[in-house]
C-alpha positions in Angstrom: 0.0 0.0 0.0 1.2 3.4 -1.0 2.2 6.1 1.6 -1.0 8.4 1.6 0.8 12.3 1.9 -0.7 15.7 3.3 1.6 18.7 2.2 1.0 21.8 4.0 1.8 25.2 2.1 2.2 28.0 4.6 1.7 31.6 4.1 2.4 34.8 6.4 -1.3 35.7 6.8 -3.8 38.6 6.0 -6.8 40.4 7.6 -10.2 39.0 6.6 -11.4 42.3 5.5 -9.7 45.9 5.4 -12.4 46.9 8.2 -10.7 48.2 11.5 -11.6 45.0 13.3 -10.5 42.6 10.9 -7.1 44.5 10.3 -6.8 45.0 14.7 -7.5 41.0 14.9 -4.4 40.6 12.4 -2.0 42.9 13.9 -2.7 42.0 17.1 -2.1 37.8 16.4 0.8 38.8 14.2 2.7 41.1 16.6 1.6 39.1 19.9 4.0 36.3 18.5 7.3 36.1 20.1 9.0 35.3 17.3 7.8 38.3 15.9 8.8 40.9 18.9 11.0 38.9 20.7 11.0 40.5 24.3 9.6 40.0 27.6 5.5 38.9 27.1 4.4 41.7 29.4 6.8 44.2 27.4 5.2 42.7 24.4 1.7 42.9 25.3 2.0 46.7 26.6 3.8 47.9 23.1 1.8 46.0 21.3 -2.0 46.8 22.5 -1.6 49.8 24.6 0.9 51.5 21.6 1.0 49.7 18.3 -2.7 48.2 18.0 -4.7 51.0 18.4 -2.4 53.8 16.9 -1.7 51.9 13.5 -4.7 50.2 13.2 -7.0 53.1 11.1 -3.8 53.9 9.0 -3.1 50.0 8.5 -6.9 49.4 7.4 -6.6 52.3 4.9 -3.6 50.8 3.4 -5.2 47.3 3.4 -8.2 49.1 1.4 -6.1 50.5 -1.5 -4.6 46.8 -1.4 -8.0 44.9 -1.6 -8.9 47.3 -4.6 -5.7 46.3 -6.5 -6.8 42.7 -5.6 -10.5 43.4 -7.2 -12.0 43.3 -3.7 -9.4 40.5 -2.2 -6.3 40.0 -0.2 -3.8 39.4 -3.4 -2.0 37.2 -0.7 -4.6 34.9 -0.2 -5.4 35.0 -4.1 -2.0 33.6 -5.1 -1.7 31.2 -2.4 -4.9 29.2 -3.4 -3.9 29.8 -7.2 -0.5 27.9 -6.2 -1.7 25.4 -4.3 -4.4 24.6 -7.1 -1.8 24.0 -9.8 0.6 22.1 -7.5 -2.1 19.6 -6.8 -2.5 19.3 -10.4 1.3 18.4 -10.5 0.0 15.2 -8.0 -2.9 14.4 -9.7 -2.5 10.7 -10.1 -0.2 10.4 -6.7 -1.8 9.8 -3.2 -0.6 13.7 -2.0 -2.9 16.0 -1.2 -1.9 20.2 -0.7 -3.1 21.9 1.9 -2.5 25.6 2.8 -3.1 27.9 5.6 -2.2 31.5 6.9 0.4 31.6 10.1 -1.9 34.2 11.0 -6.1 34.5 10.8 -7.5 32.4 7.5 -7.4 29.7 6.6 -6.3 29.0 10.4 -3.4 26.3 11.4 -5.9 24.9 13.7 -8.7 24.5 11.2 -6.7 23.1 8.5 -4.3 20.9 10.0 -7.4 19.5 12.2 -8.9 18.4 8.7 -5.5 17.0 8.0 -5.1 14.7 11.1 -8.6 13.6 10.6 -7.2 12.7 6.5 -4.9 10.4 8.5 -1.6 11.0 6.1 1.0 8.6 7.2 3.5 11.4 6.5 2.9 15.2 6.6 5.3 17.8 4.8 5.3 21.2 6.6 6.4 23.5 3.5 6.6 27.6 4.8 6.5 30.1 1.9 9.7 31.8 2.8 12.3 31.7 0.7 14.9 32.8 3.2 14.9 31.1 6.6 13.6 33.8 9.5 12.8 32.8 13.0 10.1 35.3 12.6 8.3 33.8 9.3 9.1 30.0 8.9 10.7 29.3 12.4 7.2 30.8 13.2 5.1 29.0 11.0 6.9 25.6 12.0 6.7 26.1 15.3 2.8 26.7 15.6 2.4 23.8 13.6 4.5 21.5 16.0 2.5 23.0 18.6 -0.5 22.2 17.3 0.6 18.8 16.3 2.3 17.7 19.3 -1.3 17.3 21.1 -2.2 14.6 18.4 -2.6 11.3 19.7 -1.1 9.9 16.4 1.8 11.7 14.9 2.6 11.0 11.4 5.8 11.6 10.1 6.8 15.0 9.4 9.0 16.8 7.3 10.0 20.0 6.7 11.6 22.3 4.3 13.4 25.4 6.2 14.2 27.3 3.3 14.6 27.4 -0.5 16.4 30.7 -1.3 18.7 29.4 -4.1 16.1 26.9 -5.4 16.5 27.5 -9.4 12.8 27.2 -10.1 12.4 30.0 -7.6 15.4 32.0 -8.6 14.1 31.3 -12.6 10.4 32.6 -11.7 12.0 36.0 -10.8 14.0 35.8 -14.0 11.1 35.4 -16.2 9.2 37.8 -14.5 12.0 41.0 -14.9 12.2 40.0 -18.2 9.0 42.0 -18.9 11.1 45.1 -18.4 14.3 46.7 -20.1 16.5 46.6 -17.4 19.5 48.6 -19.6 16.9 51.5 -19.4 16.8 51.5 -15.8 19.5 53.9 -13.5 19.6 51.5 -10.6 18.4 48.5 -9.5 17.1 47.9 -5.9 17.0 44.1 -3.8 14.8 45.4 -1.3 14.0 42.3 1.4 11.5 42.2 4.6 13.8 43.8 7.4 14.4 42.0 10.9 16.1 43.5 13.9 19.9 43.0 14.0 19.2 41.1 17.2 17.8 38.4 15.6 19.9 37.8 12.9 22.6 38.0 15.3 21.0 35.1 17.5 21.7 32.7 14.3 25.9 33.1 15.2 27.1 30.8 17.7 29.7 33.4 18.2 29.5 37.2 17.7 27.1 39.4 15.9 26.2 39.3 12.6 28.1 41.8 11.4 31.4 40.1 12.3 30.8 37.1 10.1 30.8 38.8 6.3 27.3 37.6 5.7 27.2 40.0 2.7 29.9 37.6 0.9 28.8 34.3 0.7 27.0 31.0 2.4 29.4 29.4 5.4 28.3 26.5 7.4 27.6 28.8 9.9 25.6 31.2 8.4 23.5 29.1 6.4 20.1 30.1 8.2 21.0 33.4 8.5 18.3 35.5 7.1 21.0 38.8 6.0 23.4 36.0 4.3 20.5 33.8 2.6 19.0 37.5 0.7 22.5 38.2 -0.2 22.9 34.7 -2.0 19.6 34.8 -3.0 20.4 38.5 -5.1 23.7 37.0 -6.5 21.8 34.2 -8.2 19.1 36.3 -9.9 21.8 38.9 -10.8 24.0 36.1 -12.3 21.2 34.9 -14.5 20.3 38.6 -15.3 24.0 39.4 -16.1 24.3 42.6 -13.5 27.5 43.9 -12.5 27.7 44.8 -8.6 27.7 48.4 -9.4 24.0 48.0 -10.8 22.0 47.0 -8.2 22.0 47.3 -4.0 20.8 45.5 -1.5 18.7 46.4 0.7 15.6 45.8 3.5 12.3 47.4 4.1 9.2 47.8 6.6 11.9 48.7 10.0 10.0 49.5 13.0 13.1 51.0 14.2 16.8 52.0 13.4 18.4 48.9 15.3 16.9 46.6 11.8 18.9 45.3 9.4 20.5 47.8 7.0 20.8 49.6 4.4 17.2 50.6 4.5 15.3 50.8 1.3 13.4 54.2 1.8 16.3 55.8 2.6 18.6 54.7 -0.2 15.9 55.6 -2.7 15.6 59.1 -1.4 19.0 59.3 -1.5 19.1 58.0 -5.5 16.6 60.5 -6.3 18.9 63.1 -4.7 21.8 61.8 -6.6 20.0 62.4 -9.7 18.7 58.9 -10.3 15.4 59.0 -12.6 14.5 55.7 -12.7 14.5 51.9 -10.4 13.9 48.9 -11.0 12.9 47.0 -7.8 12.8 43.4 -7.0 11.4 41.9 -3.6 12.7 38.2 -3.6 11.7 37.7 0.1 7.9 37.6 -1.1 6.6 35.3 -3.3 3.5 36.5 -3.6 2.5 39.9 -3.8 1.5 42.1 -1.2 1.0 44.9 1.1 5.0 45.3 1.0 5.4 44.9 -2.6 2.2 46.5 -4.2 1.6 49.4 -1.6 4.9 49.7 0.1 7.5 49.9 -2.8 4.7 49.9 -5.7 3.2 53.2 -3.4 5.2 54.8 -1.0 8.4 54.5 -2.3 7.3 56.0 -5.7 6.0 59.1 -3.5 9.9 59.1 -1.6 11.4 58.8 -5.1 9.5 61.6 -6.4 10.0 64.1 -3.6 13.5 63.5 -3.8 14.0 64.0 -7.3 13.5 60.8 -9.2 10.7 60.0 -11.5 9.7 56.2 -11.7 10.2 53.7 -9.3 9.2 49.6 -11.1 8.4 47.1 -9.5 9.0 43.9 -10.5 5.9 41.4 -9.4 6.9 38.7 -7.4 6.6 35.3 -8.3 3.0 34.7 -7.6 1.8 31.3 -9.2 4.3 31.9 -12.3 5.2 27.7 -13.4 8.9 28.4 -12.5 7.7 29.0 -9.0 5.2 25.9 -8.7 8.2 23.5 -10.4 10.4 24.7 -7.2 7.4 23.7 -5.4 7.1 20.6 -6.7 10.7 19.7 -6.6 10.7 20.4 -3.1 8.2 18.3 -2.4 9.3 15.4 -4.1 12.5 15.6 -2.0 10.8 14.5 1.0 9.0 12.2 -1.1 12.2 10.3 -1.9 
């Protein structure tokens, strides 16, 4: 008899609706997670409902609005999550492995889809996180709510996981294909802007030191392997390769800080400082996402346009991310059929 399989996708999460209380329910699951704010849970809970909650809730839900208009009335997120996991079921069609997804945070819930899952009885379940590059904030996350929701099973299956896939070539390809819908020669500079963490969590990865003592920038060690700074880095060298960019054409760099003690260069600030330099127009990638979103669409697609312009520049491209482009779902797939083997 055949190994019957249950493969759960898993994506960041959204807000049901842009209303306030759907957006207030998100934030507040989202930045209640202490692998999101990693500090004391009291310190936590007062920064995050008596200060962040209720301040950037209305501006958050107005933002999520011009978002769920871009998505013709839905989360885009959500859109190309179900769209991926559609078309890598077809890849299974005549196997015994059924795809599953669900949101870290709100819907589809972890609990409501990995209770239909232990009731499927799989005799092996692959836990696959949507993350590119590993974070203890996204798929150390995602992993451990799973476990945690797993670990009260009376029967546990076999699990596997996949970590990360940030040099996977489907994945690097599916960017590929995508910028070449634009003429990059036409283009003044060229910006890899990645999610930002706090330096204190990259720096957690290092069994010695702080990340910035261990040339992340430069190349994958055994060391820094799961180290989120060091994983973007690869990850931009392998799309550059394939695009044939010199160095001196693009930057690095990562977005959406809460503070200044987060990862740098910061995106904002080195596109207002292009547009001061006389830059007219960037091309920007976002590799960390493969799916668009608030941070793509609004955030660099937006706001950064409105930075650019202010300081000079003219036109600020995004490239999309790679959604449910084949490329993307072969990675997918391939990873899959890893754990398969």
């Amino acid at each position: 008899m055949s190994k019957k399989i249950g493969v759960l996708l898993i994506q960041l999460g959204t807000p049901d609706s842009p209303k306030n209380s759907d957006v207030r329910r998100y934030l507040k699951e989202f930045l209640m997670d202490p692998r999101v704010i990693d500090i004391p849970f009291f310190s936590r809970l007062l920064l995050v409902r008596g200060i962040i909650v209720p301040f950037r809730t209305p501006k958050s839900a107005k933002i999520y609005k011009e978002l769920w208009d871009l998505g013709n009335g839905k989360s885009p997120l959500l859109t190309y999550t179900e769209s991926v996991r559609s078309l890598l079921q077809q890849r299974f069609e005549s196997e015994d492995v059924t795809i599953e997804m669900a949101m870290r945070y709100q819907n589809p819930s972890m609990e409501s889809v990995l209770e239909h899952m232990r009731k499927a009885n799989y005799d092996q379940i692959i836990i696959l996180p949507l993350f590119p590059q590993y974070a203890s904030a996204s798929t150390g996350s995602a992993v451990d709510k799973a476990m945690e929701i797993i670990r009260k099973w009376w029967v546990i299956p076999e699990i596997r996981i996949t970590s990360q896939f940030y040099s996977h070539a489907g994945y690097i390809d599916s960017i590929v294909e995508k910028a070449k819908a634009f003429d990059i020669a036409s283009y003044d500079k060229i910006m890899f802007s990645y999610h930002g963490l706090p330096e204190r969590q990259v720096d957690k990865v290092h069994n010695s030191g702080r990340c910035a003592d261990h040339d992340c920038e430069w190349g994958i060690t055994d060391e820094n392997k799961f180290c989120y700074k060091a994983t973007s880095y690869e990850t931009t060298r392998l799309i550059a390769a394939k695009l044939g960019l010199t160095e001196e054409q693009y930057t690095v760099s990562f977005q959406s800080r809460l503070d200044e003690k987060w990862i740098q260069p910061f995106s904002d600030k080195v596109i207002g400082q292009w547009g001061e330099e006389g830059k007219k127009r960037v091309l920007v990638f976002s590799p960390a996402f493969v799916a668009d979103c608030l941070e793509t669409l609004i955030e660099i697609g937006g706001e950064y346009q409105e930075i650019f312009k202010a300081s000079g520049g003219e036109k600020v491209q995004l490239v999309p991310s790679s959604n449910d482009h084949p490329r993307f779902v072969d990675c997918l797939e391939d990873l899959v059929r890893q754990q398969l083997s």
